[in-house]
C-alpha positions, -999 to 999 in steps of 0.1 A, spaced: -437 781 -320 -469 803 -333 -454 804 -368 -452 762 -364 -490 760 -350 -499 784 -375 -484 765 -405 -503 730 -389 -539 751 -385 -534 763 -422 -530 729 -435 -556 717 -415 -581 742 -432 -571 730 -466 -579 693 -455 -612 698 -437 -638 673 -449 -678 676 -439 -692 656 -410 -727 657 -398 -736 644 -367 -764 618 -356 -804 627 -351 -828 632 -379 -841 666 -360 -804 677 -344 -774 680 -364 -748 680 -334 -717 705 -341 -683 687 -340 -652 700 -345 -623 682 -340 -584 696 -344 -558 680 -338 -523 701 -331 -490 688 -324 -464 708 -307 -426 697 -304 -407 715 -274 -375 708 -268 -366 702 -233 -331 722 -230 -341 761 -223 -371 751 -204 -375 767 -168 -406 749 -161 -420 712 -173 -453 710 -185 -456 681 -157 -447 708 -127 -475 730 -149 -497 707 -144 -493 705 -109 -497 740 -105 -535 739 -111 -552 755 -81 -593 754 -77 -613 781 -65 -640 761 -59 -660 767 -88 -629 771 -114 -599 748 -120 -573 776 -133 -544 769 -149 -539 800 -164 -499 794 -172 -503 760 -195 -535 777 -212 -511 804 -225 -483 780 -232 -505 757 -255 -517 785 -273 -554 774 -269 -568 810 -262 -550 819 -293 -563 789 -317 -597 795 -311 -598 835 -317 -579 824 -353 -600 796 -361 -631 807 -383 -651 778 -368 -639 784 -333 -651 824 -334 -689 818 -317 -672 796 -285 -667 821 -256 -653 796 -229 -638 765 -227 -624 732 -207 -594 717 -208 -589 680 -196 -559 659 -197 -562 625 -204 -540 595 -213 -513 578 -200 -497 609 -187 -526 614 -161 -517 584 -144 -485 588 -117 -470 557 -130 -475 566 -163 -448 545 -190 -448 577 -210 -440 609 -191 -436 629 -216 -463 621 -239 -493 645 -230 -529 646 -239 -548 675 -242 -591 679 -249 -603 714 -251 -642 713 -248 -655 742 -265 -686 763 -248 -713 780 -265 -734 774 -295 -718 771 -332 -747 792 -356 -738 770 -385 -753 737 -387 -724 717 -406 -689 718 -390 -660 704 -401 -638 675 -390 -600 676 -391 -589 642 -392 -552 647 -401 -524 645 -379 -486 661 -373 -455 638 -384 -425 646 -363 -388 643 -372 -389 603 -369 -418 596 -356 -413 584 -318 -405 604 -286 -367 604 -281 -338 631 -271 -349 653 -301 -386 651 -297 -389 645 -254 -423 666 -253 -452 657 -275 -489 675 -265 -514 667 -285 -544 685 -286 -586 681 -296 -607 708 -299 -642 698 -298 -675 712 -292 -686 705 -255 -726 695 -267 -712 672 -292 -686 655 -269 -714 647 -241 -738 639 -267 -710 609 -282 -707 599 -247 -738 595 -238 -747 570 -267 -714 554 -260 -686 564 -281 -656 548 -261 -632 577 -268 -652 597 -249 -665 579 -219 -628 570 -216 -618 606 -215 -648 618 -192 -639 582 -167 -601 587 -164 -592 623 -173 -587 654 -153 -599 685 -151 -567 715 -159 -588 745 -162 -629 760 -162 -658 753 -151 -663 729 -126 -694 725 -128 -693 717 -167 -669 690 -159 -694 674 -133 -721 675 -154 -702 656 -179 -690 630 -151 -726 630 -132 -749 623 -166 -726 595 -182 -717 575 -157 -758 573 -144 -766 564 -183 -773 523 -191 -766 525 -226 -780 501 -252 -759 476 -272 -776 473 -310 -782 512 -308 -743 514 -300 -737 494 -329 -756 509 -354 -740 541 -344 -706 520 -353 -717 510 -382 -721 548 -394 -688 556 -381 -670 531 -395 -683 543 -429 -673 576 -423 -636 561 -416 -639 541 -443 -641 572 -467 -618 591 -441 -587 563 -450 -594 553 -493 -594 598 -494 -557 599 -475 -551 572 -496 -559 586 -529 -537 618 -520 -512 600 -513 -510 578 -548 -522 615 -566 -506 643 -550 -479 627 -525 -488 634 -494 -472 615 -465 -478 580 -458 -485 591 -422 -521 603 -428 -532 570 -442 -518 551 -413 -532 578 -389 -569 569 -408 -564 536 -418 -556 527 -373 -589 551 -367 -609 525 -394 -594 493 -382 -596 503 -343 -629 509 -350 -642 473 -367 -622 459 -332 -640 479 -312 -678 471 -327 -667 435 -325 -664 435 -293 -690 455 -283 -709 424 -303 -699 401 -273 -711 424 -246 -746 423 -226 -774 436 -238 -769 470 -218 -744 484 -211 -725 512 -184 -695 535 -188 -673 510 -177 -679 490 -202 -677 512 -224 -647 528 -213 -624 500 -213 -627 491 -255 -606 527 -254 -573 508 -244 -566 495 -278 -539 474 -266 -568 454 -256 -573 441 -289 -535 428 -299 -551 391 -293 -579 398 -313 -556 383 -346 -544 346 -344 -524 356 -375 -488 362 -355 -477 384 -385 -511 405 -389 -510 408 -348 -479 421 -353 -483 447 -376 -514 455 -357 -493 460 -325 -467 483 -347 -497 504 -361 -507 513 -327 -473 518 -310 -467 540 -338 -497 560 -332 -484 562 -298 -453 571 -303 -434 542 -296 -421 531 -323 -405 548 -354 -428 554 -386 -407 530 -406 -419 503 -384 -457 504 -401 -467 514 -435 -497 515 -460 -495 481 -470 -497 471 -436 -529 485 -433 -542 475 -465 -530 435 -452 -545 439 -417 -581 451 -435 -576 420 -461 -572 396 -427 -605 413 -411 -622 410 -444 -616 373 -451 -624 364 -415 -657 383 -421 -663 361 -451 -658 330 -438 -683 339 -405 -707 346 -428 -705 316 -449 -704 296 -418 -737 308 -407 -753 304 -443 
């Protein structure tokens, strides 16, 4: 299992691509990594759902201390060059596993919110995932974790401006293990903020751009140096998710709260957004696939490439229709 995470972090490393973060005065540290670890169920005293229910509170710490050492995380951030100035950390579960009646039991979500303060002023984004055997959670691949290792400054700062992802992690997730009070602060200052709409936009708008250069640079390696279809449809679902998401926010008041805001993070949300029955449907198959649902084969590059051609005609023709 370390030689498999250890293999993942190393690619990562090599694929690393420069963000900055948003304020003329502040450049917000962000690091995001994203580690996929396959266990197999057989051999296993303990599930990471009865691990999970083993969290006990102090009163000031959640502790978990088992499931910390089992995902490594103490581990990734001592190895991780850009990791090495966090001393502490929070981990929070979030997704459909938090839920008791959750469809997908065995498909966990992890965020670990780094504490402390990065002394380099540009970090690095990891935007590539982990393809498994086929693709989907079955008998051979019955425990998927994901996990997101971000800096804890840069997470609250997202969600307070009113980056879905995040106000959807802070309004349904749950705390595993650290600092309490961390976790509070992060519940007590977004859901108290009214957030505006054109500012949310505009902050969008960047992001989408971002994505946009994310998904034609997986695309290129693919075409140049054959790397596997998987990370284009991993960025091309980030860049498409994300034009959805602004369009809605389009249609929303003025100002807004974290419940507004949270709910754009259900992407299954938007499967109506297409009239096209065949672009809806390779819309649906992109996400499902992303979730696990369905098998790679299902969704592919030129999916993507027909789902952005649908969202750029019906662009066109809004735009002549207001000329």
């Amino acid at each position: 299992m370390q030689n498999l995470i250890n293999e993942i972090i190393n690619f990562l490393n090599t694929q690393a691509v420069a963000f900055s973060g948003w304020g003329v005065a502040l450049v917000t540290a962000v690091v995001s990594l994203v580690v996929a670890i396959i266990k197999r169920h057989r051999k296993r005293k303990t599930s990471i759902s009865e691990k999970i229910n083993n969290t006990k509170s102090d009163g000031v710490y959640m502790k978990n201390a088992d499931l910390v050492k089992d995902l490594q995380i103490k581990e990734t951030m001592k190895t991780q060059d850009e990791f090495s100035d966090y001393k502490d950390f929070l981990l929070v579960q979030y997704g459909s596993s938090v839920s008791s009646d959750s469809t997908l039991p065995s498909d966990f979500d992890f965020i670990v919110l780094m504490l402390g303060y990065s002394k380099k002023e540009v970090k690095y984004m990891h935007n590539k995932g982990t393809v498994s055997e086929n693709g989907i959670s079955d008998s051979s691949n019955i425990t998927h974790i994901d996990i997101v290792f971000r800096d804890y400054l840069s997470f609250l700062f997202a969600a307070s401006i009113g980056m879905p992802y995040e106000n959807s992690v802070i309004a349904n997730g749950k705390l595993i293990h650290g600092h309490i009070g961390y976790y509070g602060w992060l519940e007590n200052i977004t859901k108290n903020i009214l957030m505006d709409r054109d500012f949310l936009i505009r902050r969008f708008n960047d992001k989408i751009v971002t994505e946009k250069e994310e998904y034609i640079k997986c695309k290129n390696e693919m075409i140049k140096y054959g790397h596997h279809e998987y990370y284009v449809i991993r960025a091309g679902y980030y860049y498409i998710t994300s034009i959805l998401q602004r369009e809605e926010i389009k249609k929303l008041d003025k100002v807004l709260n974290q419940k507004d805001i949270s709910k754009l993070a259900n992407v299954r949300n938007f499967y109506n957004s297409f009239s096209d029955s065949d672009i809806r449907e390779k819309y649906i198959n992109l996400v499902e696939n992303l979730k696990r649902n369905t098998a790679i084969s299902n969704t592919s590059p030129e999916s993507i490439e027909a789902i952005l051609t649908h969202i750029n005609q019906l662009s066109e023709r809004d735009i002549n229709e207001h000329d």
